[in-house]
C-alpha positions in Angstrom: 0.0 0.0 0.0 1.6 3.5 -1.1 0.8 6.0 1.3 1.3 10.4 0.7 1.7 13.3 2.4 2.8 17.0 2.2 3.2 19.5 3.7 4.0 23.4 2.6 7.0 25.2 4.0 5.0 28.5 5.0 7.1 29.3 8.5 8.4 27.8 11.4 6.8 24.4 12.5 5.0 24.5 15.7 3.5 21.8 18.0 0.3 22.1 16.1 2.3 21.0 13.0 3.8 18.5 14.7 0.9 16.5 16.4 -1.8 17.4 13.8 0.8 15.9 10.5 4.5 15.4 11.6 4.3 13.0 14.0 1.1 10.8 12.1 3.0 11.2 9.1 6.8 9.8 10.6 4.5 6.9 12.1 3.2 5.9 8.2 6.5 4.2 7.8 5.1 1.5 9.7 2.3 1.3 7.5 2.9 1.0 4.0 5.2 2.5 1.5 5.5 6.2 2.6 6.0 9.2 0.2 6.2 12.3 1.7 6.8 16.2 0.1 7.8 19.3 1.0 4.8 21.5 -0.8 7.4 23.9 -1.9 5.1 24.9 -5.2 2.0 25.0 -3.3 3.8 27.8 -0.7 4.2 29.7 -3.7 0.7 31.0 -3.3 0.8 32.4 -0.2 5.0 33.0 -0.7 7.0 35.6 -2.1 9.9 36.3 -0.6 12.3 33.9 -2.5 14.7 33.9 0.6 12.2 33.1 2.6 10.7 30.3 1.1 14.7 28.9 0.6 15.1 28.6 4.4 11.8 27.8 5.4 11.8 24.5 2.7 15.3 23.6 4.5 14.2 23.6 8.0 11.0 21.3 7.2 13.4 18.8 6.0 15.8 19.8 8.9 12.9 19.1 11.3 11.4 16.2 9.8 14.4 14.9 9.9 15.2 15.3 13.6 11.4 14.6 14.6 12.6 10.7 13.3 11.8 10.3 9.4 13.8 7.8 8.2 14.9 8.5 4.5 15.4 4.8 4.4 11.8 4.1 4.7 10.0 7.2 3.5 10.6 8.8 0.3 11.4 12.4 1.3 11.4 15.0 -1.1 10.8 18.5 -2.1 7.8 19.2 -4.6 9.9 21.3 -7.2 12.8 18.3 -7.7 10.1 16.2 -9.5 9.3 18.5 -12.3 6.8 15.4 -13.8 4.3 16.4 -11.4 4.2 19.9 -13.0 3.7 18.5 -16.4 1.2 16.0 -15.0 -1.1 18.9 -13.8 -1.6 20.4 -17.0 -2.7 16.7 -18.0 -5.4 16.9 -15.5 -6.3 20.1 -16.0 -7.8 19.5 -19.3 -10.4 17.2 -17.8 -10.8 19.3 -14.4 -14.6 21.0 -14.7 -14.5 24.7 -13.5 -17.0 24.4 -11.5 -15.8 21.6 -9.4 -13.0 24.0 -8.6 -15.4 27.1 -8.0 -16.7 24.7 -5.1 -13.4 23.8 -3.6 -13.8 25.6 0.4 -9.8 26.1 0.6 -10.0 28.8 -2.8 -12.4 30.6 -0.7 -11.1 30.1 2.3 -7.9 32.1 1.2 -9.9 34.4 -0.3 -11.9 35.8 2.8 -8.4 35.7 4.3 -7.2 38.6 1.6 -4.8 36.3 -0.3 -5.2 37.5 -3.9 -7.5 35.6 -6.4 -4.7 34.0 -8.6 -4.6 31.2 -11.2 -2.2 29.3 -9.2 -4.6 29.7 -6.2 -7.6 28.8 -8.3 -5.9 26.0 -10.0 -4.4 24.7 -6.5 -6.6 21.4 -6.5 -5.8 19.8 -9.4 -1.6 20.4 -8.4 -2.6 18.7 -5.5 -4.4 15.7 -8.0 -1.0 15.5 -9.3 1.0 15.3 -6.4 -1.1 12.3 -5.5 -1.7 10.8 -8.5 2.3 10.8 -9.8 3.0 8.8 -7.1 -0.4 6.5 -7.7 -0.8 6.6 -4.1 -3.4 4.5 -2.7 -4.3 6.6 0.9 -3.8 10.0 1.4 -4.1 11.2 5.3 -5.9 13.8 6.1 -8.1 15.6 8.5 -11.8 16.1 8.0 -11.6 19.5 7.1 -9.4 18.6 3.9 -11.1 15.7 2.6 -12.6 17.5 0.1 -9.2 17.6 -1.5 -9.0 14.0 -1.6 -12.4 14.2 -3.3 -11.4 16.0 -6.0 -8.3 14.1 -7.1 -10.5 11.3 -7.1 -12.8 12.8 -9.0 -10.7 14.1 -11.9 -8.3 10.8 -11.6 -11.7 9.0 -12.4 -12.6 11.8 -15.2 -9.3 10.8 -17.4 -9.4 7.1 -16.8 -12.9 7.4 -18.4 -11.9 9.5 -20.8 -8.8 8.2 -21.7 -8.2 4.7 -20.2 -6.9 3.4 -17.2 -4.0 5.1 -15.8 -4.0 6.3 -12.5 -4.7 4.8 -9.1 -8.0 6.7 -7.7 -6.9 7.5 -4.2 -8.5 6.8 -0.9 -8.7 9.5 2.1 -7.5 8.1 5.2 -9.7 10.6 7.9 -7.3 11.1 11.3 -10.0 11.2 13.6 -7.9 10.8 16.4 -5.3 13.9 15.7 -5.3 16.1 18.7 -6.6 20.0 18.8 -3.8 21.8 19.7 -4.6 25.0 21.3 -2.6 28.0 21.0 -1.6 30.3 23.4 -4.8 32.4 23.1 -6.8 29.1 23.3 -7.8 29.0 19.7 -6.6 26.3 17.2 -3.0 27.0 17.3 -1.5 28.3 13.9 0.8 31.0 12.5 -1.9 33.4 10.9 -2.8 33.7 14.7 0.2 34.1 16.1 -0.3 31.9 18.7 2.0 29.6 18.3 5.2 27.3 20.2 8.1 26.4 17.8 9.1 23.2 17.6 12.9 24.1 17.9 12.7 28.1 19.1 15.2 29.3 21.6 14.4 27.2 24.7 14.5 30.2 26.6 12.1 32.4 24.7 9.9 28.9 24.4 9.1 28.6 27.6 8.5 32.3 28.3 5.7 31.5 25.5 4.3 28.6 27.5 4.5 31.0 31.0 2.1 33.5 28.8 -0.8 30.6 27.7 -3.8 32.3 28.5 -5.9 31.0 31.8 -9.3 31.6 33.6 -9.1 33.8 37.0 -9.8 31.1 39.3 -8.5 31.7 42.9 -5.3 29.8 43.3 -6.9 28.1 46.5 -10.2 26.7 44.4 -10.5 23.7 42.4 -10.4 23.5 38.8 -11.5 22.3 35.8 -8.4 20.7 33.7 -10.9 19.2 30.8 -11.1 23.6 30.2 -7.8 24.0 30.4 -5.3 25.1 27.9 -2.1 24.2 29.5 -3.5 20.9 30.6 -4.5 20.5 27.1 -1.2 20.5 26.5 0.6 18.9 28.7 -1.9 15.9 27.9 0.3 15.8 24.8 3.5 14.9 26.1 2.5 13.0 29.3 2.0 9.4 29.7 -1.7 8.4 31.6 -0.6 8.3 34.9 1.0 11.6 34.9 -2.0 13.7 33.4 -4.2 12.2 35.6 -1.8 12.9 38.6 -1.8 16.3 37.1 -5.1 16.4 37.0 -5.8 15.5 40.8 -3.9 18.9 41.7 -6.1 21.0 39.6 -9.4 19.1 41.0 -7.9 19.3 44.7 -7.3 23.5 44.6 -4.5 25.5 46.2 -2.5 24.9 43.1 -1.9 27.7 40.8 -1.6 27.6 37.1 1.9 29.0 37.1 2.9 25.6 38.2 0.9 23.8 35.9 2.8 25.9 33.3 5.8 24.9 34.6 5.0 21.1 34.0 4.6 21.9 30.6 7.7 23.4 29.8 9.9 20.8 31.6 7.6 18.3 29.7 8.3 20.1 26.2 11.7 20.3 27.0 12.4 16.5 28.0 10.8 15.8 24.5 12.2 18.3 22.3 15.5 19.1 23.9 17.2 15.3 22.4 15.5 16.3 19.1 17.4 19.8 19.1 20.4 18.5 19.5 19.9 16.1 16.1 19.1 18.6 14.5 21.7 20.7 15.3 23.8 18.2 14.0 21.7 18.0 10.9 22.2 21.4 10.0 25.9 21.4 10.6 25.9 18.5 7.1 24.2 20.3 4.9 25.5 17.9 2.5 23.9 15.1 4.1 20.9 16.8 4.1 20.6 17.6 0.4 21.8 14.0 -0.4 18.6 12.8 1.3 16.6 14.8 -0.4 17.7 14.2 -3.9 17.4 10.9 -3.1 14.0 10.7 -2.3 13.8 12.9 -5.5 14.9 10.6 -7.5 12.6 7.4 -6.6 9.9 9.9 -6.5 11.1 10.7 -9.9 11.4 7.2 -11.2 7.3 6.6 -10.2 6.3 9.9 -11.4 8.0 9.3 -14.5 5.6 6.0 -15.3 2.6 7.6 -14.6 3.2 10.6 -16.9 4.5 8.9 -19.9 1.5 6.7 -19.4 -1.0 9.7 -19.4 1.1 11.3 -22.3 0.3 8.2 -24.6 -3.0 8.4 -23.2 -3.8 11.5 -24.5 -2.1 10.9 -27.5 1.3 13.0 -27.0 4.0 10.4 -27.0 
């Protein structure tokens, strides 16, 4: 079974990031053959500060890298090494209806948000067909909210194979149902249009200063409180085994316990995770080399499947 993911390199990972795709998307490797992308094109929409997408792309494979991918087991890559998929998209555009991408929620999504009404940003969907459909992937995770996507590669995969014969594989969605909410500092869905966020590998320092600002009620230290309503509990339920959140639980239910010290849990539990994870990829950064040879690795299987598919679409079409 041939599993994909991506993700775009639009800023700094934080623990949203990382518990909502990183960390599901390091443990496909035990499930099938993994492919996984950095959405370099796809940033390009939102993107345009060529210096800025440069570093950004590198430190998603930096982190993904320290954060446990194996490049032995997942094929890691960036988007724009596999210039197939490019030419794959145009392929698929000539069967994609207009209207099934008038209806896509992530178009509009970005456009309440003020992002400008581009073709790239109209045409976004079917890229994303071709990411998934080079690779004739067979699952595709995803949250609810972007299953849609899924539906619409399927759709258009099953629009050329009608039109044209069988070629592609017509991908499954694979709905996390179990990803956690992370909540920001502010309490909302943690993310960097909010601002709200806790980087993965910021300066420890200014990290936990972060984590000391997460946003409480004004509950009396000496009463009892609620930890299910709790944002640093919330948290801290990421990164603790059972035993300890419920023992950190008792303390909030029991009163005369402040949420200063329920911060400082956190922090000492982010830092026993992430601090190991730091250091690997401090070392990662020090070989680039080794870093780029992982990557046009993984470019070049990704290449070598990408490459079938499209010749076999070209003589589909009647191109080659």
């Amino acid at each position: 079974m041939r599993i994909l993911s991506g993700i775009q390199p639009s800023g700094k990972l934080h623990l949203g990031n990382y518990f909502g795709m990183m960390k599901p998307a390091i443990e496909l490797q035990t499930r099938g053959e993994a492919f996984l992308f950095i959405a370099n094109y796809h940033a390009l929409t939102t993107v345009s500060d060529p210096a800025r997408l440069r570093t950004d792309t590198w430190d998603v494979a930096l982190d993904f890298l320290a954060c446990g991918l194996d490049p032995e087991r997942t094929v890691f890559f960036r988007q724009s090494d596999v210039p197939e998929i490019t030419e794959l998209t145009w392929l698929l555009s000539i069967v994609t209806p207009m209207g099934l991408l008038e209806r896509c929620h992530s178009y509009k999504d970005k456009l309440a948000k003020g992002i400008p009404a581009s073709a790239a940003l109209f045409n976004y969907p079917v890229l994303m067909a071709a990411d998934i459909l080079a690779c004739q992937s067979h699952l595709v995770p995803v949250g609810r909210d972007q299953k849609q996507h899924v539906e619409v590669t399927r759709d258009i995969a099953i629009k050329f194979n009608n039109q044209f014969g069988e070629v592609f594989t017509v991908p499954e969605p694979s709905i996390q149902e179990s990803v956690a909410v992370v909540p920001g500092l502010d309490g909302q869905k943690m993310s960097k249009s909010y601002g709200n966020t806790i980087e993965l590998f910021g300066d420890p320092k200014e990290t936990r200063a972060r984590i000391m600002r997460i946003v409480t009620d004004s509950t009396p230290l000496e009463a009892p409180k609620n930890p299910d309503t709790c944002n640093v509990f919330a948290l801290y339920k990421l990164f603790a085994t059972g035993d300890e959140a419920e023992a950190l639980a008792a303390r909030y239910r029991a009163g005369n316990f402040g949420y200063g010290t329920a911060k400082k849990a956190l922090a000492e539990a982010f830092e026993t995770a992430f601090a190991p994870l730091r250091r690997k990829r401090a070392e990662l950064a020090a070989q680039p080399e080794r870093v780029e040879a992982i990557l046009q690795a993984g470019a070049a299987r990704a290449r070598a499947e990408a490459r079938r598919t499209l010749d076999a679409a070209r003589r589909a079409v009647g191109i080659a």
